[in-house]
N, C-alpha and C positions, 0 to 999 in steps of 0.2 A: 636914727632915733628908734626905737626899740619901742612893737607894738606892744598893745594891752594884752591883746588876746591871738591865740596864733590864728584864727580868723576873724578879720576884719570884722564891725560891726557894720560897715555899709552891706556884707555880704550874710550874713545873718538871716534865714528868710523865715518871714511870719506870718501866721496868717490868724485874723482875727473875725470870727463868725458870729454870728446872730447879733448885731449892731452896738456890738461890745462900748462902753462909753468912752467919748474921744479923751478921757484922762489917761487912760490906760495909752490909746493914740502918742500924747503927748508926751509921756510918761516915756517911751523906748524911744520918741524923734529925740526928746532932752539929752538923752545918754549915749545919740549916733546912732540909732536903728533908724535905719532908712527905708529897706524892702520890707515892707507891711501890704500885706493882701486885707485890706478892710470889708468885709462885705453884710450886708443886713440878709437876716434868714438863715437857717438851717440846710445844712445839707445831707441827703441819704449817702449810703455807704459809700457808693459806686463815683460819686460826684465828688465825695469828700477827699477818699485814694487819690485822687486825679487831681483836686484842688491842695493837696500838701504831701505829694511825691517827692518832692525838694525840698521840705521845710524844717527847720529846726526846730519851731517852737510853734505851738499851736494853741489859740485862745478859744473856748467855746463858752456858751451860756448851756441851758438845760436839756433844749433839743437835740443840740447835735449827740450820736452815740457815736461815740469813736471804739470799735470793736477790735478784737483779734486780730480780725482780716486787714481791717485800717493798720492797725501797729504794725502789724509785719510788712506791710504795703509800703511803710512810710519810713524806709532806711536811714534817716539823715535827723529823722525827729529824736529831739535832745528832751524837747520839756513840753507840758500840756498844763494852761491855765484854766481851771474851772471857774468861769465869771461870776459864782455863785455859790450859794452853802455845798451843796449836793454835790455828789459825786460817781454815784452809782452810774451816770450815761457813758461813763467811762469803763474799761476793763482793766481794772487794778493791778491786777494779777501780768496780765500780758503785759501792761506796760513796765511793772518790775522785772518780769523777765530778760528785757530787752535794753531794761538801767535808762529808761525814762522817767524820768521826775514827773510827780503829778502836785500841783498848789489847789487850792482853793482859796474863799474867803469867808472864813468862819464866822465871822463877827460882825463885818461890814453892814449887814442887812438887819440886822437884828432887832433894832429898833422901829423898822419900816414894816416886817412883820407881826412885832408885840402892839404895835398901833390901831392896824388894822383887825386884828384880833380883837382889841376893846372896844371901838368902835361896832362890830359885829355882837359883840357883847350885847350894848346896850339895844340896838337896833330889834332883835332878835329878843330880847328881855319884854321890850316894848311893842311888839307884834309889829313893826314898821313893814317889812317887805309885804304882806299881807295888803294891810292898808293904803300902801303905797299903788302896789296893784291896780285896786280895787279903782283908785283913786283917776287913775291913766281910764280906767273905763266907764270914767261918769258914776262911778258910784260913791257915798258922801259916808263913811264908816264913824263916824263920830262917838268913839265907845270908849268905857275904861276895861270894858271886858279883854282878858286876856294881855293887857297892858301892866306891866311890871315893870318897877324901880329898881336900877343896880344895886342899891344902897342895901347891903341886908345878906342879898343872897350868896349862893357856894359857887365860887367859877374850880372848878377839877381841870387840871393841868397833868395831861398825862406829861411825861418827858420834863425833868428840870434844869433846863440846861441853860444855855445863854438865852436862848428865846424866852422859851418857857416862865425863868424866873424873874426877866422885864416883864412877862405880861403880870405875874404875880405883884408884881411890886405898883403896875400903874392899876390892877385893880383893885387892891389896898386902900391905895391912893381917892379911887371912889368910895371908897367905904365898903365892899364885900369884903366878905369872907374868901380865904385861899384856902385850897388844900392840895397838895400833889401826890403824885406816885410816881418814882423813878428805880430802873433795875440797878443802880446804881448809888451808892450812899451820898447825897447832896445835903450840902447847907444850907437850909432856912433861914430865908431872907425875907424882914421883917416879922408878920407875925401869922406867917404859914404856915399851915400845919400839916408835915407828910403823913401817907395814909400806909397801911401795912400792907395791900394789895390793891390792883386795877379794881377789880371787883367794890372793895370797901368803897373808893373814890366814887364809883359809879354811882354809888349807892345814894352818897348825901349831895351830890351837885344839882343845883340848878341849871347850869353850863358846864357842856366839858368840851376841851378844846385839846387838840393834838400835837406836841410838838418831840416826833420820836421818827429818827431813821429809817430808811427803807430796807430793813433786813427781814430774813426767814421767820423771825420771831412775829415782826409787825404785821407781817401779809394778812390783810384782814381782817386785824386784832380788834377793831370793833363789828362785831359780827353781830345778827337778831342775838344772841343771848347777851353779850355786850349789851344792846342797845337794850332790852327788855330789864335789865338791872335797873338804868336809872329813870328817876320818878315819873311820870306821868306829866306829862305837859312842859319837862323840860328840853335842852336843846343842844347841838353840838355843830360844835367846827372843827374845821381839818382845813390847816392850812401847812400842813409837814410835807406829806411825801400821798401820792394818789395811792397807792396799793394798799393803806392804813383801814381803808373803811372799806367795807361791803356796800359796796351800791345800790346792790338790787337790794341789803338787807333794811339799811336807810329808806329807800321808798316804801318800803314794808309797813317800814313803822313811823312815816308820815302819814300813809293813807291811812292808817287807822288810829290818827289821833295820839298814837302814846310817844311821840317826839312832835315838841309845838313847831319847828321849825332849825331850820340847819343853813350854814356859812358853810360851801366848801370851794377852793382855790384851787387843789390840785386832783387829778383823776388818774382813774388805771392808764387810760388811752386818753392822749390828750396832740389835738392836730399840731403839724409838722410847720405850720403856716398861717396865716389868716386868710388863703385861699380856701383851707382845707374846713368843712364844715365840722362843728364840735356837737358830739353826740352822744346823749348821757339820757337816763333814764329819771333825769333829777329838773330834765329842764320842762318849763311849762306850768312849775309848782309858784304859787303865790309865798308858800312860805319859805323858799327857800334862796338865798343870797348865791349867786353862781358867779365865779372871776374867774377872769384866765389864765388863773398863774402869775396873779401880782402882789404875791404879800411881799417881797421884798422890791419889788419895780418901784422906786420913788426915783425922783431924779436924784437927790441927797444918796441915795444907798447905789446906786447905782454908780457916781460920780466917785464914791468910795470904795467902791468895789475893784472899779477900773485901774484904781489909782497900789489898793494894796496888793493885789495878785499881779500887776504889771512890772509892781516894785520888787514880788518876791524872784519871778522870773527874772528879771534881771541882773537880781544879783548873784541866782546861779549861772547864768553865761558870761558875765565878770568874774566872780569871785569863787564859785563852785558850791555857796553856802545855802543848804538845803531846807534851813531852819522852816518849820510849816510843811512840809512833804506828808503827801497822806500815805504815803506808799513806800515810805525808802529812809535810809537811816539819817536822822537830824545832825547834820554840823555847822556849828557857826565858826568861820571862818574871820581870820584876820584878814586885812589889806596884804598884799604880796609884792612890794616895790623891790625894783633891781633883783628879784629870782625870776626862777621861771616854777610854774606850781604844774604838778602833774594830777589829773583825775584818773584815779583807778577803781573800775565798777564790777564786783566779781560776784561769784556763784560764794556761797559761805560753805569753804569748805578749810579745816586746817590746815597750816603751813602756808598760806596765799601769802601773809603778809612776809614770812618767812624767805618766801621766792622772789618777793617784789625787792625786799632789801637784798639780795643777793643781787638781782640784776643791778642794781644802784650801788654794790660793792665792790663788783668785778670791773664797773667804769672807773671805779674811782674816784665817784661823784661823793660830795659833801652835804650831808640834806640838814639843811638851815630848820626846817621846821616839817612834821608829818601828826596825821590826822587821820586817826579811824575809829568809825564807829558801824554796826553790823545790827542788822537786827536774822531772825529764822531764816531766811534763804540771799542775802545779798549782803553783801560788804561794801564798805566806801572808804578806800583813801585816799588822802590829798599831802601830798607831797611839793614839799620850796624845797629845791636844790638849786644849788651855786654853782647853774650851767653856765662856760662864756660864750655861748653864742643859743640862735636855735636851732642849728645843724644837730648838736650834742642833746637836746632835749627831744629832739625828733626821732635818733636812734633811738633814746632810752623807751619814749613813748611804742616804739616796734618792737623792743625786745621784752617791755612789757604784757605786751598786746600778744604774744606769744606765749604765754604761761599759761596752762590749762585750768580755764576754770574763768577766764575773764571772759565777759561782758562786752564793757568798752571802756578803750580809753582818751581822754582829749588833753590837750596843752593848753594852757593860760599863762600866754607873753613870755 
């Protein structure tokens, strides 16, 4: 009988870090993965080489940083699940270099995060962290000073993206006022109103909340003059990426009164562990809400998360189908019954495909079906040909693997 895949799925090795949820578990025993390294916690560089030296396919959540050194460390690694929006703990770049696939879950969480966000809303609106305080040390705050109703006010949503515009739409839903600002032209959803710059946003929100990637552009983007924009006594969250907000600039303008209070979830430095103590210039403060990195931690988002990055990962080691790649060119693939499909991963340079069908010419091979798509520096194709054995798919794959400019190449059954 004639395998799926030219290796086995019991031999397949994975490893899945920071206590990834057992759907995803489930999710590769269903489909015959069997060698799964399951383990809770993050690991540093040195541990990490050592812990997927042999592994195919590697799951992380947010802490682990799979670096250069890792990618090149880790010869056999095919594909990397990010358990989570984010993507940056990875090395994008390296890992295209070397025709690693990287997934994420875009979506998954989205709702886990837009939730908590409103809920910080209202908390925050209402002077609660404050009171709440107070409250834990016998003191009785029984005041409407400083206590504010959602209903009315401007929540400012930098970033309007999948996050961003659920939280638009649940704080609608209470009765604010929305307005965003996005570097990119987005549709308004319900009765939002985009703003022409960060600045303008800043200017008229009662709440502004952060939901924008970790790039060169973000680093810091709400800075003292950021914050000194918006009104007096209003308030802000950050539940995106830690490097979005100035820290020190935030405690600036708590201690003096002209921000009433702040939500924030993610930080510049943020520990490896829950051994590792968390250290921030933010903690100690009454008015401000501190979490560890759980806007998207619900069991629900988490259980979905496991389930969709698990799903995507395996059906590129089945199928070769990259659909969701943050790093590499999208094919969606057909089913490949009775051929044999070849993966061809190269540098993008002319005539690759030129030479690929040359060698497939000179065998005298028949190719039932072929797929490529390329983006600035790498190419992807996937070839069914009507090999009759895998002896014949095995040359072809070595005389592929021989043309200047590839990558890697693998066989699928």
């Amino acid at each position: 009988m004639t395998r799926e895949t030219s290796l086995p799925r019991e031999k397949v090795r994975i490893a899945l870090l920071e206590g990834i949820h057992s759907s995803a578990l489930e999710a590769f025993r269903a489909d015959g993965y069997t060698s799964i390294d399951h383990r809770e916690g993050a690991l540093q560089e040195g541990q990490l080489i050592e812990a997927i030296r042999d592994c195919h396919i590697l799951g992380i959540r947010s802490a682990t940083h799979v670096t250069r050194k890792v990618i090149e460390a880790a010869g056999k690694l095919m594909a990397i699940g990010c358990f989570c929006i984010g993507t940056n703990q990875v090395d994008l770049a390296a890992a295209e270099e070397r025709g690693i696939v990287v997934f994420n879950a875009p979506f998954s969480n989205t709702r886990s995060v837009a939730e908590l966000v409103i809920a910080e809303t209202v908390l925050l609106l209402r002077g609660i962290p404050a009171r709440h305080a107070a409250a834990h040390r016998g003191e009785w705050r029984k005041s409407a000073s400083g206590s504010r109703e959602a209903r009315g006010k401007t929540l400012g949503i930098i970033g309007y993206g999948h996050i961003g515009s659920q939280v638009g739409m649940l704080a609608e839903a209470m009765g604010m006022q929305v307005a965003f600002y996005d570097i990119a032209m987005q549709l308004a959803l319900g009765n939002a109103r985009p703003m022409p710059s960060m600045e303008a946003l800043l200017e008229i929100s009662d709440v502004v909340t952060c939901h924008v990637p970790q790039t060169p552009e973000t680093h810091n983007m709400i800075d003292a003059a950021a914050l000194a924009r918006m009104p007096k006594g209003s308030a802000l969250i950050n539940a995106s990426r830690g490097t979005v907000v100035d820290i020190d600039a935030l405690a600036g303008a708590l201690d003096s009164g002209h921000i009433s209070g702040a939500a924030i979830d993610v930080f510049p430095k943020e520990p490896k562990s829950g051994n590792e103590e968390f250290v921030s210039r933010l903690r100690g403060r009454d008015n401000v809400i501190l979490t560890p990195h759980v806007g998207g931690s619900t069991q629900e988002a988490q259980k979905n998360i496991g389930s969709e990055v698990a799903s995507k990962l395996i059906k590129y080691s089945d199928n070769g189908s990259t659909i969701g790649a943050v790093n590499f060119p999208e094919v969606s693939l057909p089913a490949h019954p009775r051929r044999h499909r070849l993966l061809h991963i190269h540098e993008n340079h002319p005539g690759m495909l030129s030479a690929i069908n040359a060698v497939l010419s000179e065998a005298g091979i028949n190719v039932a079906g072929q797929y490529l798509q390329t983006n600035p520096k790498i190419g992807y194709v996937v070839i069914d040909i009507e090999a009759a054995n895998l002896d014949v798919s095995t040359e072809i794959r070595k005389r592929m693997s021989e043309i200047p400019g590839t990558i890697r190449t693998r066989i699928l059954y």
